[in-house]
N, C-alpha and C positions, 0 to 999 in steps of 0.2 A: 431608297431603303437600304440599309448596310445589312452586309452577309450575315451578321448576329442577330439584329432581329427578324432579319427574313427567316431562318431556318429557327428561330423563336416561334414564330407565328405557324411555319410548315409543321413543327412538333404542336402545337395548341388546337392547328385544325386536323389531326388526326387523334389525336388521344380527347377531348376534351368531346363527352354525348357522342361517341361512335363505339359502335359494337365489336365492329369486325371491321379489316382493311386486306383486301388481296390486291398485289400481294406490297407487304407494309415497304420494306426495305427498298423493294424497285419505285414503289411511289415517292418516297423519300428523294430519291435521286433525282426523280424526274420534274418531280415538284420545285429541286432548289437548282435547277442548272433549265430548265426550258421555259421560256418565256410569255406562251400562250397557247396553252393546253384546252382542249374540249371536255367540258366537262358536261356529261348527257344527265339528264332526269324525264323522266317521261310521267306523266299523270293520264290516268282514266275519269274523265268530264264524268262521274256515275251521279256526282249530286251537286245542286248548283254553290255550294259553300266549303272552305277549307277553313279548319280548324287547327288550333295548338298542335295537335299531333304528326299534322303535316309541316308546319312551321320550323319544326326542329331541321328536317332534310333543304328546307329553304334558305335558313339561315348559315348551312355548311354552302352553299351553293355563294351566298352573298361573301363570306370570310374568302373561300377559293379566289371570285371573281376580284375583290380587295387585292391580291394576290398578282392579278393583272391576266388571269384566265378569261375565256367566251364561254358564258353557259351554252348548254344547247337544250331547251325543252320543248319537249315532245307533245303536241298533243295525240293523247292517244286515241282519234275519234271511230280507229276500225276495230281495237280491240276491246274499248266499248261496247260496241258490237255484239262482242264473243262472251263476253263474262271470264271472270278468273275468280274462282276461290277465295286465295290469297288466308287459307285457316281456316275459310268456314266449312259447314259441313256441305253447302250446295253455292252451285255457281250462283254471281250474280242474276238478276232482270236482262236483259239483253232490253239497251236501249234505241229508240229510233234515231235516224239521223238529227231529227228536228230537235230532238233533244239533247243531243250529244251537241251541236254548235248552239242551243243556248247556256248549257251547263260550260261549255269552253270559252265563252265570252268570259263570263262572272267569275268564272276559276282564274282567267290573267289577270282581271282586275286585280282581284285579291294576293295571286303570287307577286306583283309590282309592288305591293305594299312593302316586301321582306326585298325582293332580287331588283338591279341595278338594270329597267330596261336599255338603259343608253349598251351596254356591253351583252346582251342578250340575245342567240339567235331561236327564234319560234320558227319549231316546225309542222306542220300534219300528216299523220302517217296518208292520209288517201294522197299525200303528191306523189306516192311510190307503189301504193297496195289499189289502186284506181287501175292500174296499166296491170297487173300481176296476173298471169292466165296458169289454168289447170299445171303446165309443164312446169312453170314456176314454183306451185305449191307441191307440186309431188318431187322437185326436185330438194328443197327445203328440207320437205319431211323426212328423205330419204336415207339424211344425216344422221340420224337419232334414232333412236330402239326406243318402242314400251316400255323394256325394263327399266330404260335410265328414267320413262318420266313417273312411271309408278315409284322408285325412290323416292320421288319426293314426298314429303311427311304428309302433306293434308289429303296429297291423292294415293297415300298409302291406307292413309286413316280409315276413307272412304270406301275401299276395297277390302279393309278387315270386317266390315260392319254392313256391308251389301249394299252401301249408298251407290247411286251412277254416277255416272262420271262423263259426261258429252263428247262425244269426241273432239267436236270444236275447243273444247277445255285445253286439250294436247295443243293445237294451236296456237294458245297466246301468249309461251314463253318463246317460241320459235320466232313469232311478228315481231316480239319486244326486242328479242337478238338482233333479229334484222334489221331493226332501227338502229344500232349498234353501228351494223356497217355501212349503212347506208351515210349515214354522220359523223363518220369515222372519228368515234369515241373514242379519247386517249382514259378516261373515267367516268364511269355511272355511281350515280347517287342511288340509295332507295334504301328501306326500310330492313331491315333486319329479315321480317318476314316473305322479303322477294329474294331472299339470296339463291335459290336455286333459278330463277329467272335470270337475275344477273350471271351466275356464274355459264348459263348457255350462251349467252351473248358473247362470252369471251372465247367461248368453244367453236362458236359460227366465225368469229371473225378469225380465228389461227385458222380454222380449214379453208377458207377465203382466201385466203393469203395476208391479211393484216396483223399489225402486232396487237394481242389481245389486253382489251381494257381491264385497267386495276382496277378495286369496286371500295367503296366507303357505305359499306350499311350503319344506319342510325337504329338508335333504339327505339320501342312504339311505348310512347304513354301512356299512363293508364289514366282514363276518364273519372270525371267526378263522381262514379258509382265505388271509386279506389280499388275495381278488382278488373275488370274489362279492359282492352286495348279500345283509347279515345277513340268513337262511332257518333255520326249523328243517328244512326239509323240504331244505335240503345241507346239515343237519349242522355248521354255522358259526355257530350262533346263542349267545348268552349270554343267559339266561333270569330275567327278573326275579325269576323264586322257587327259583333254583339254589341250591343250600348256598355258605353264604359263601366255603368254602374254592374250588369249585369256580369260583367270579365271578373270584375274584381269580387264582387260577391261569391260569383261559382269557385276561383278559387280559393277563396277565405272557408271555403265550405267541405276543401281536398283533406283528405287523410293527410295524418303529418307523416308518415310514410315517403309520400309521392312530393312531400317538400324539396330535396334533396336532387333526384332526378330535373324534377322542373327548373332548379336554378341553377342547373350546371348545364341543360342543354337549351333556356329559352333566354337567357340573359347576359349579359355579358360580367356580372359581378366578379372580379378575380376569384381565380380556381380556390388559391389559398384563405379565400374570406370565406366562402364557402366552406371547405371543409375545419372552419373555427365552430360554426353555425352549427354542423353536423355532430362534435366535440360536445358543443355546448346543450344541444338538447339531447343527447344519449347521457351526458352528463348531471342531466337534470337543475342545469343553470341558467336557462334560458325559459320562459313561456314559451312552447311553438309559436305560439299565435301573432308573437312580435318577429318571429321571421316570417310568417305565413302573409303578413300585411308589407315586407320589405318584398317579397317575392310579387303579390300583387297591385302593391302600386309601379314595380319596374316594370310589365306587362304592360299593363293600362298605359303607363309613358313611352314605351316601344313602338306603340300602336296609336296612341293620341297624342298627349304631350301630355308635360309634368303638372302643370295648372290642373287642367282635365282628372289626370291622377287623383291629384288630391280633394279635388271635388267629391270623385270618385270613394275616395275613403271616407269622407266628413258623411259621404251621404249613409256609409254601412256605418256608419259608428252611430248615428241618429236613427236608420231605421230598423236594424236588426238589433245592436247591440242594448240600446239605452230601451227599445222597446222591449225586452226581455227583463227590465231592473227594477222589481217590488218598486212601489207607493214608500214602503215600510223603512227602504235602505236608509241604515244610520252611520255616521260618520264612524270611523274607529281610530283614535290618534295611537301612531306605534312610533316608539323613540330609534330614532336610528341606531341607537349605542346598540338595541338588542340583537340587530342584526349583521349574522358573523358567520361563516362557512357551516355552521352545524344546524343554525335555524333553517328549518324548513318549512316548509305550508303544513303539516301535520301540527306541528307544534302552534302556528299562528291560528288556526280555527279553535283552538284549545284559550289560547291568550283573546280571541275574539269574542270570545263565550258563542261561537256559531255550533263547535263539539264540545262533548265528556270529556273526551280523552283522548289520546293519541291515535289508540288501537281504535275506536268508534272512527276519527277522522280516516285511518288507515283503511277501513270500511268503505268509506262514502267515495275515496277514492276508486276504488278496485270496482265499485257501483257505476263509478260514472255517473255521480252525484253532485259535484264539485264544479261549478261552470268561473270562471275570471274574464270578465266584459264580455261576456256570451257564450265565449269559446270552452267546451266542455274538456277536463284535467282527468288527468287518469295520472299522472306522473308526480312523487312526492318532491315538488321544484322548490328550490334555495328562494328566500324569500327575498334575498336581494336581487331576484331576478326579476320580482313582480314592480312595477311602477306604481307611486302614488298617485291616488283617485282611481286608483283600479277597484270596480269593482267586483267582488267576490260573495260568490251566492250557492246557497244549499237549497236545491228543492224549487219552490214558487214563494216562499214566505221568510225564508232566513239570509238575508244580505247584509254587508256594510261595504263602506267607502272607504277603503285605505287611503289613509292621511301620513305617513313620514313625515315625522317631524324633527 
């Protein structure tokens, strides 16, 4: 790989779905002149399946190890254990062991999916917290104040509002650090919402005597509810080993919102196509729904393959879409001469005799009245953005078949 696209690619896996990087400049350096870096992630085995939201910190792990880096992940079967927050208002279930090494089977399955095991080293914390005696943990502890762990937001949260807070809780950013040095972490992955976790890690390894790890937090997704960070346990989650059909449907189902985010940190489409996409529907030239189905069948192909994909689509276009399309729908022939940057869908339900008038259509939009092959419109879009045989529907009784001719 020549110096210009290497340090191409070092600028791509740091700016491209990352929140925050400590610290950016020293990563920079170290990224384009050393040649095989440790880069930690550590997971809590808490449920046996990993999701879109986890995928994003995976896929920086797979771009790094491209790079010619050693992952290092962690399972984390003691801090399991312990429970961590991590925003909620109360600590996790404190799991059994029994459960914690079946939930860490099915979690590397699935991480193998996204990261390169050939370049991968697995570890578990019990190879190190198994031997760890009283003196050990009081010496640990010793390092760190209350004040600095109450800082942190969710167990400040919990403190303003008379929630408890376990003591084992203080704990589990301390164990996560020390996996840090124990695998002598050049950088940690993790989510936006561990950054005080990470940043302890970096705190134990200078007073240790090691040089402290830079940090890459990723952003957290929001679940198909479009307001929650991706959870199976709300119900919002899209699951790396969902049936194809089921992938693409939940996301054909996202707020167009959460379009945006999704294809800048789950796909590889270039940045600059993307932000066309982004142009295009703020601009109201684009249908979402025609990115919303480029974003979901790259997904579905990520994860199965492009055949699969498209199966994957035919089957939402047959079962959701065409099942939602009146008995009644009539064909509408629309000449292409009429459409011109000023024609819009307000004016075309008007020429379709489906509205009165502009201001009624203007209505039905702001209603959320307006659906085009299923997917419901709220945005007044350039009609040259809609495809022929698209069908366009008011209500349960008013549709036709856009014909261009």
């Amino acid at each position: 790989m020549n110096k210009k696209v290497h340090t191409n690619k070092i600028s791509d896996v740091l700016s491209r779905g990352v929140s925050e990087v400590i610290v950016k400049s020293e990563l920079i350096d170290i990224l384009a002149n050393q040649s095989s870096l440790r880069i930690k992630m550590g997971f809590d085995p808490s449920s046996p399946d990993l999701h879109l939201g986890h995928a994003v910190g995976l896929r920086k792990l797979r771009q790094l190890q491209e790079l010619g880096h050693t992952i290092v992940v962690i399972v984390g079967d003691w801090t399991a254990q312990i429970g961590d927050p991590s925003g909620r208002s109360s600590t996790r279930p404190i799991l059994t062991k029994e459960e914690v090494e079946k939930n860490s089977e099915t979690y590397l399955n699935q991480f193998f999916k996204i990261v390169d095991p050939k370049n991968t080293e697995v570890r578990h914390q019990s190879e190190w917290f198994n031997n760890f005696s009283l003196s050990d943990i009081v010496n640990l502890t010793s390092r760190f104040t209350v004040a600095q762990f109450l800082a942190r937001e969710d167990f400040n949260n919990r403190m303003k509002i008379n929630k408890p807070i376990a003591l084992t809780e203080f704990l589990y950013p301390l164990l996560q650090a020390y996996d840090s040095v124990i695998t002598n972490a050049d950088i940690e992955i993790g989510g936006i919402d561990q950054k005080f976790n990470l940043l302890v890690g970096r705190d134990l390894q200078s007073m240790l005597g090691q040089k402290p790890q830079n940090l890459i937090m990723v952003p957290l997704l929001v679940g198909t509810d479009g307001h929650q960070k991706m959870s199976k346990s709300l119900n919002n989650a899209i699951g790396l080993t969902d049936h194809p059909n089921d992938i693409y449907g939940k996301i054909m189902s996202l707020s167009d919102e959460s379009m945006i985010p999704y294809l800048t940190t789950l796909t590889d489409i270039p940045f600059e196509t993307i932000t066309e996409m982004d142009k295009s529907i703020k601009e109201e030239t684009t249908n979402p729904m025609e990115i919303k189905k480029i974003l979901a069948k790259e997904i579905v192909t990520n994860f199965y393959s492009n055949d699969i994909a498209q199966n994957a689509e035919l089957y939402f276009e047959q079962t959701v879409q065409k099942k939602s399309i009146p008995d009644t729908t009539r064909v509408f022939d629309l000449s292409s001469s009429l459409i011109n940057e000023n024609y819009r869908l307000t004016s075309l339900l008007v020429t379709a005799n489906l509205s009165n008038s502009t201001s009624e259509s203007k209505r039905l939009l702001k209603q959320g009245s307006i659906r085009i092959n299923g997917q419901k419109i709220t945005e007044n879009l350039l009609v040259s953005s809609i495809k022929s045989q698209s069908i366009i529907q008011i209500g349960s009784k008013k549709s036709v078949e856009l014909n261009i001719k």
